[in-house]
C-alpha positions in Angstrom: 0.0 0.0 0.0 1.2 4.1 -0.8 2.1 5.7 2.1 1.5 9.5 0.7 1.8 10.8 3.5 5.6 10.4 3.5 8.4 11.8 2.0 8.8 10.2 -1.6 5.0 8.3 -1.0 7.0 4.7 -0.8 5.1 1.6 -0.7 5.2 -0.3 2.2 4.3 -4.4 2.1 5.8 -7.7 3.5 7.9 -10.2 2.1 6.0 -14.2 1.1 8.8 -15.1 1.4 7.6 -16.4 4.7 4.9 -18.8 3.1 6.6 -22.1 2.6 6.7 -23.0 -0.9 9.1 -23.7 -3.5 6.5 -24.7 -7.1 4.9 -21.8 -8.6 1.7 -23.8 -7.9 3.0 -24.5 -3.8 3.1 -20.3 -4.3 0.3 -19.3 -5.5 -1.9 -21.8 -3.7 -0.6 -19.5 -0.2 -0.9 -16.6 -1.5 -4.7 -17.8 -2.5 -5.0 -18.4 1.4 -2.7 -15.6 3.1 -3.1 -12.5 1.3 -6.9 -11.8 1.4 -7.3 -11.8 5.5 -3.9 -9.8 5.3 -5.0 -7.0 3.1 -8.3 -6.9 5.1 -6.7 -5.9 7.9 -4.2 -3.6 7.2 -5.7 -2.0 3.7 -9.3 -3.3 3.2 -10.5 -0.4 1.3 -7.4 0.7 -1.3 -4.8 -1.7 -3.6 -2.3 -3.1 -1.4 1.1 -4.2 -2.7 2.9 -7.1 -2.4 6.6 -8.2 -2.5 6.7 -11.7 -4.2 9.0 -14.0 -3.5 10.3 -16.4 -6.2 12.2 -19.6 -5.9 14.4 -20.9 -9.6 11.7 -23.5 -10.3 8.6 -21.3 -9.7 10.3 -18.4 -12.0 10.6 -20.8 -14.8 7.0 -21.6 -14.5 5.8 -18.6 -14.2 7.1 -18.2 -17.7 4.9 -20.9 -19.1 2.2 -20.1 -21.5 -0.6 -18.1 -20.1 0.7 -18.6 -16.3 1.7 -14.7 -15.8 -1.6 -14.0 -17.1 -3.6 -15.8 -15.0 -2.0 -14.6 -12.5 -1.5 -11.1 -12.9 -5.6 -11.4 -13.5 -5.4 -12.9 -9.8 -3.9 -10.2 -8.7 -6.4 -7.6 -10.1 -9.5 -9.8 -8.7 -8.3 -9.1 -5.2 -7.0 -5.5 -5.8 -3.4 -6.8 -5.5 -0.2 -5.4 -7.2 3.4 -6.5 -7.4 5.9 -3.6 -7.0 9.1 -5.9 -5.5 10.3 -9.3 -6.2 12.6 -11.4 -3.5 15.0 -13.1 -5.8 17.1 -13.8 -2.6 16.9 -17.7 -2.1 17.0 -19.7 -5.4 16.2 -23.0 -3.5 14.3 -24.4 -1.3 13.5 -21.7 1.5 11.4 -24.0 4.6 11.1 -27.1 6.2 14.8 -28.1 5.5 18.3 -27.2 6.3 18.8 -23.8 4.2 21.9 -22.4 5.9 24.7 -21.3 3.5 23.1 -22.9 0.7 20.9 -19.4 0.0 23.5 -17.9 -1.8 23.6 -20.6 -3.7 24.0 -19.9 -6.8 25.7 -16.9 -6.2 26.9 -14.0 -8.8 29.8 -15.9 -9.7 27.8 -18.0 -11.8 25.8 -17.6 -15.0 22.8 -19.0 -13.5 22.2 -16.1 -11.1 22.3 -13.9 -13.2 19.7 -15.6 -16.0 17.7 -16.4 -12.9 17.7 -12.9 -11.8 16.9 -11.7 -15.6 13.8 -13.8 -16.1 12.5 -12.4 -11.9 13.1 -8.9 -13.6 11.1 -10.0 -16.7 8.2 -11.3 -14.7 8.4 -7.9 -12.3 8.3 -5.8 -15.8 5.0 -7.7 -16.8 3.5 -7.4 -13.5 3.9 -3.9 -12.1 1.6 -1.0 -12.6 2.0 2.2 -14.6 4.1 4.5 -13.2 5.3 2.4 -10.6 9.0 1.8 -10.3 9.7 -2.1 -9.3 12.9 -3.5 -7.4 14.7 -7.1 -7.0 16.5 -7.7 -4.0 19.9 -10.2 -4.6 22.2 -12.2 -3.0 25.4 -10.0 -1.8 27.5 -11.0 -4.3 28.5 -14.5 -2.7 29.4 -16.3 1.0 32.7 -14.6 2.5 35.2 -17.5 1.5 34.1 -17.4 -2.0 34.9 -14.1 -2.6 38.8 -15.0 -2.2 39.1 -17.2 -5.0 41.4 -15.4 -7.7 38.3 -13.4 -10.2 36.1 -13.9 -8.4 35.2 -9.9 -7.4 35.4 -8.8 -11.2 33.4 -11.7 -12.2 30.4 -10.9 -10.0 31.2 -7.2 -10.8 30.8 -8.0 -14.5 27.8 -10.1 -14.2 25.6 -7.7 -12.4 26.9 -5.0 -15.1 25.3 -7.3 -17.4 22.4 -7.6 -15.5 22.1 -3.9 -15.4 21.9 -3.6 -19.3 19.2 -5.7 -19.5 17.5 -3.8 -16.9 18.3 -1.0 -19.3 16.6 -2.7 -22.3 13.6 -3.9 -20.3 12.9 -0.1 -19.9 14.0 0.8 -23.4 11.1 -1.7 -24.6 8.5 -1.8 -22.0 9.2 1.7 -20.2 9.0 0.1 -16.8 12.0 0.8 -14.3 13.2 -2.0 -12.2 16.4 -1.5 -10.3 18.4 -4.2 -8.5 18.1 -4.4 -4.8 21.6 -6.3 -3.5 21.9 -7.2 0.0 24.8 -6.8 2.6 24.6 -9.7 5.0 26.8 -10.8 7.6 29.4 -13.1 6.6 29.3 -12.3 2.6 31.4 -10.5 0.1 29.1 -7.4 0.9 28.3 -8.0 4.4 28.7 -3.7 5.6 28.0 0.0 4.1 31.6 0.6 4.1 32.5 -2.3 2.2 29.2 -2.1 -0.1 30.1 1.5 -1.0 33.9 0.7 -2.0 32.4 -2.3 -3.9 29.9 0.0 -5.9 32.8 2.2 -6.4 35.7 0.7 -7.0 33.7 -1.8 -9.2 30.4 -1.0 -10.6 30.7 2.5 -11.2 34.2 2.1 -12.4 34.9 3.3 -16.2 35.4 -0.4 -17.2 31.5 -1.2 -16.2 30.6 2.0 -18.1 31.8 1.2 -21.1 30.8 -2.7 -20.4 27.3 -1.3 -20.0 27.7 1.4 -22.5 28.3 -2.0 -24.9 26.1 -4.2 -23.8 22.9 -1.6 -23.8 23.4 0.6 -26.3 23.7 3.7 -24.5 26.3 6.4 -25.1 29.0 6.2 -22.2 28.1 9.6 -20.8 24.5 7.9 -20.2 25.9 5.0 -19.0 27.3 5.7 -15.2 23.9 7.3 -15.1 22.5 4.4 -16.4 24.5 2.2 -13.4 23.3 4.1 -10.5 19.5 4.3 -11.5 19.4 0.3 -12.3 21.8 -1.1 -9.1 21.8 -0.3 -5.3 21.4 -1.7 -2.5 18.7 -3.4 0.0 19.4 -2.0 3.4 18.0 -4.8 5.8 17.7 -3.3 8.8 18.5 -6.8 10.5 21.5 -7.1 9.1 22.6 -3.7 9.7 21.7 -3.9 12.9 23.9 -6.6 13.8 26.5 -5.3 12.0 26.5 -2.6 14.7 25.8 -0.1 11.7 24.6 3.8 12.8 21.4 3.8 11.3 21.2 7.6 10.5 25.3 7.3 9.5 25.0 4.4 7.1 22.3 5.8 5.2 23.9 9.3 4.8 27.1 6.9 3.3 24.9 5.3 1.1 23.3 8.7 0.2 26.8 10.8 -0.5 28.3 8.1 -2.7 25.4 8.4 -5.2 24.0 4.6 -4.2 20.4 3.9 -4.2 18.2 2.0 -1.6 15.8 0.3 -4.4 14.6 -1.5 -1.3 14.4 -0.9 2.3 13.4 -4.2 4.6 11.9 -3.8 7.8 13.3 -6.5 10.4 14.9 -6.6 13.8 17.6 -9.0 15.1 17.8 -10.5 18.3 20.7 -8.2 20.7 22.3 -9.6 23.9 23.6 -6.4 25.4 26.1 -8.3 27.6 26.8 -12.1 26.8 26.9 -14.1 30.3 26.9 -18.2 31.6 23.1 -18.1 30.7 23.1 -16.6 27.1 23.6 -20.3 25.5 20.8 -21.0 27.6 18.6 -18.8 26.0 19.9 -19.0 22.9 19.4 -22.3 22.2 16.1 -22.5 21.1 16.9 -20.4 18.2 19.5 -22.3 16.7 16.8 -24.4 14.9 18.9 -25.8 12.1 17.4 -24.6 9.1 19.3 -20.8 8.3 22.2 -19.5 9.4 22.3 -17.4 12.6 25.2 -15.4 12.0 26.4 -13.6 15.5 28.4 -10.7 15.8 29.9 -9.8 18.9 31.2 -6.2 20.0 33.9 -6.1 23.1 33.7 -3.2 25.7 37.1 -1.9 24.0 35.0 -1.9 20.4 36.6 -4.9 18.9 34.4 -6.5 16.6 34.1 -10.7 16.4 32.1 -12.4 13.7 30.9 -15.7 13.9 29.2 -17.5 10.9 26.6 -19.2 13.1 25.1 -19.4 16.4 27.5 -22.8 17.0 30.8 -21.1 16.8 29.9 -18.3 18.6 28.3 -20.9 21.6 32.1 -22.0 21.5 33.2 -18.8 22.3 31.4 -18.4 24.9 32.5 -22.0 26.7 36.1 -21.2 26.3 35.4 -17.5 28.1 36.7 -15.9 25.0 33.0 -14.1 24.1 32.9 -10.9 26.1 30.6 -7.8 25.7 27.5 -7.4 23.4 26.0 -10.1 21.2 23.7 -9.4 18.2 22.0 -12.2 16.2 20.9 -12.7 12.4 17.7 -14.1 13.4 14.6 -12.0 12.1 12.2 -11.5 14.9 8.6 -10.3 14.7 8.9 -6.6 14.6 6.4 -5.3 16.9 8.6 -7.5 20.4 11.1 -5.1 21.7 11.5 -8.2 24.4 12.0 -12.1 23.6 12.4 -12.8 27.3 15.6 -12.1 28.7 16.3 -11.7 25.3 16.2 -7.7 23.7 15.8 -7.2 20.0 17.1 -4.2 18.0 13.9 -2.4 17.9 15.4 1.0 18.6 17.3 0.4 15.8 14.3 -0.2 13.2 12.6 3.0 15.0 16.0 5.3 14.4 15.4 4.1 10.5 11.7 4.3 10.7 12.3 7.9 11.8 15.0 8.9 8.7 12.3 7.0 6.4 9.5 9.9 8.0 11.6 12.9 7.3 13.3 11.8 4.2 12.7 9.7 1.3 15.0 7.2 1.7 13.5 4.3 -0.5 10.5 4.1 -2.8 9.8 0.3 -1.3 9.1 -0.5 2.4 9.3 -4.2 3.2 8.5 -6.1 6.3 10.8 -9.2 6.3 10.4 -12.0 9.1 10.5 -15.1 7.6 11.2 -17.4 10.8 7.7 -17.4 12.1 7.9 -21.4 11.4 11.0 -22.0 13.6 10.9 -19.3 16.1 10.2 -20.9 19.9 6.6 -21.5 20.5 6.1 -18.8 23.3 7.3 -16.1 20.6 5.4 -17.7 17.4 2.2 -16.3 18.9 -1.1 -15.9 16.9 -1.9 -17.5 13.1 0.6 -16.4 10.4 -1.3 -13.9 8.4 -3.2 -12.3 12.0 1.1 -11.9 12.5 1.9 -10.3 9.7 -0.7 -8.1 9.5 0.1 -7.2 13.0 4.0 -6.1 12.0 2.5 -4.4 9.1 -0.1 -2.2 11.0 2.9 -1.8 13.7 5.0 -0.7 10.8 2.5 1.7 9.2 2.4 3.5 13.2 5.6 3.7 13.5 5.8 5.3 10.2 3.0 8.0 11.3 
């Protein structure tokens, strides 16, 4: 739904990717189910938009004769639009262990980046008029991958390439879509300081112009113009919180280099503000062995130690080597600024929340908790859609 009361009138939504389902029929069979009680709560009487997830297998059907049709007519029935696509997770996203694997497979690859063509496609065909669209991507690839030899200007070059056909989707259809990619701990991109040298050193470089400037069409003047309007980055608030970003500091970074927030998710991470004998404890009943619960650990002196998943870091902690403030990549329901003896990073999501009031910091809102399937019982709370809707409407306060 438009929020026009804000600066830029961005729309805000949630993420399916939290409705399990990999087929394009497993997909649209729960959005069938989900979305109607959702948009009667929280935007009964005006179009409400939605951020569609899509897994490989259910992008290549969607391409099938007539499918996009039928469903985009789905979509008008129940005065539903599509303005974002979560092109994220290729493979399988519940019900089994997911961990690493979600990069998988990453911009190193061809397949990524035909994968991410045909979701920009499908986006193209589906938004409304006037509406600019986004994908959200993978951050390039897991940390360790990164250090094989080529492997930067590889992924570089493919999401250059990615860019020009961006370029000609508008060219023929006149619909924008920009790329959404996504710093998460652990990864190639994984903070704003090292997403901003990325976009600068590599994507805006004079070699991507005149890769683009090739690839597209465009004269090379248009084409670093060209780069910034079609790539940029999804902030997840999760994420950045853990990272122990400053919410008002990493978006002015973003903003001064010229990079662009196609996408803004809405999400908290769980925060331990000082790690003790019981934090394992309470812990443990996130560790639920599907994704990967990276934890990032701040000492009182400000050293900063990363650990890929919630078992490493537990190890730290039994050989007394954890000290000070814990924060974990596990997306919590918005709306809890308490898990029991557990805090979340809800002061961060209001510090953004309160940027996103005064300035217009991204055209697309997103509520993203995804873990409503695994999180402990005493926090899963309510049915799924009476949950969502609830971080929606919580949202849409918070955002006056």
């Amino acid at each position: 739904m438009r929020l026009d009361h804000l600066p830029g009138s961005p729309h805000l939504t949630y993420c399916t990717n939290i409705h399990a389902g990999e087929s394009w029929e497993e997909i649209e069979a729960s959005l069938r189910i989900h979305v109607p009680p959702i948009k009667a709560a929280v935007a009964p009487d005006r179009p409400f938009g939605l951020g569609l997830r899509l897994s490989g297998i259910a992008a290549d059907a969607l391409a099938g004769a007539g499918t996009r049709e039928r469903f985009a007519a789905l979509l008008a029935d129940q005065d539903v639009y599509v303005f974002t696509i979560n092109a994220f997770p290729y493979g399988p996203f519940h019900g089994t262990r997911v961990k690493e694997e979600v990069y998988q497979p990453d911009w190193t690859t061809n397949e990524r980046l035909r994968f991410t063509n045909l979701a920009a496609d499908h986006l193209a065909a589906l938004l409304p008029a006037g509406v600019i669209g986004s994908v959200s991507t993978v951050p390039g690839c897991f940390k360790l991958r990164a250090a094989a030899p080529g492997a930067v200007e590889a992924m570089a070059a493919r999401l250059v390439d990615h860019a020009a056909h961006l370029v000609r989707i508008e060219q023929e259809t006149g619909r924008r879509i920009a790329l959404a990619i996504e710093p998460e701990p652990c990864c190639f991109l994984e903070t704003i300081e090292e997403s901003v040298r990325f976009f600068e050193d590599q994507l805006f470089s004079v070699a991507s112009r005149e890769r683009l400037a090739a690839a597209s069409g465009l004269a090379r003047g248009e084409a670093e113009a060209a780069l910034r309007a079609h790539l940029g980055i999804c902030y997840d608030v999760c994420h950045a919180a853990v990272e122990f970003e400053e919410p008002a500091g990493s978006l002015r970074a973003l903003a001064s280099a010229g990079i662009a927030i196609p996408k803004l998710q809405l999400s908290s991470a769980i925060r331990i503000k000082a790690v003790d004998e019981q934090t394992e404890v309470r812990l443990r009943a996130f560790d639920d062995g599907v994704y990967l619960h990276q934890v990032v650990e701040r000492r009182p002196d400000g050293r900063i130690t990363r650990h890929p998943d919630l078992g490493p870091a537990f190890a730290g902690l039994r050989s007394g080597e954890a000290r000070g403030e814990w924060r974990v990549h596990c997306h919590v329901p918005i709306f809890l600024e308490d898990l029991g003896g557990l805090g979340t990073t809800q002061d961060f999501l209001r510090a953004v929340i309160a940027c996103c009031r005064t300035e217009a910091i991204s055209p697309h809102l997103e509520v993203e908790t995804y873990t409503w399937d695994v999180l402990p019982s005493q926090h899963a709370g309510e049915d799924k859609a009476a949950s969502i809707a609830r971080e929606i409407a919580w949202a849409a306060e918070a955002l006056g």
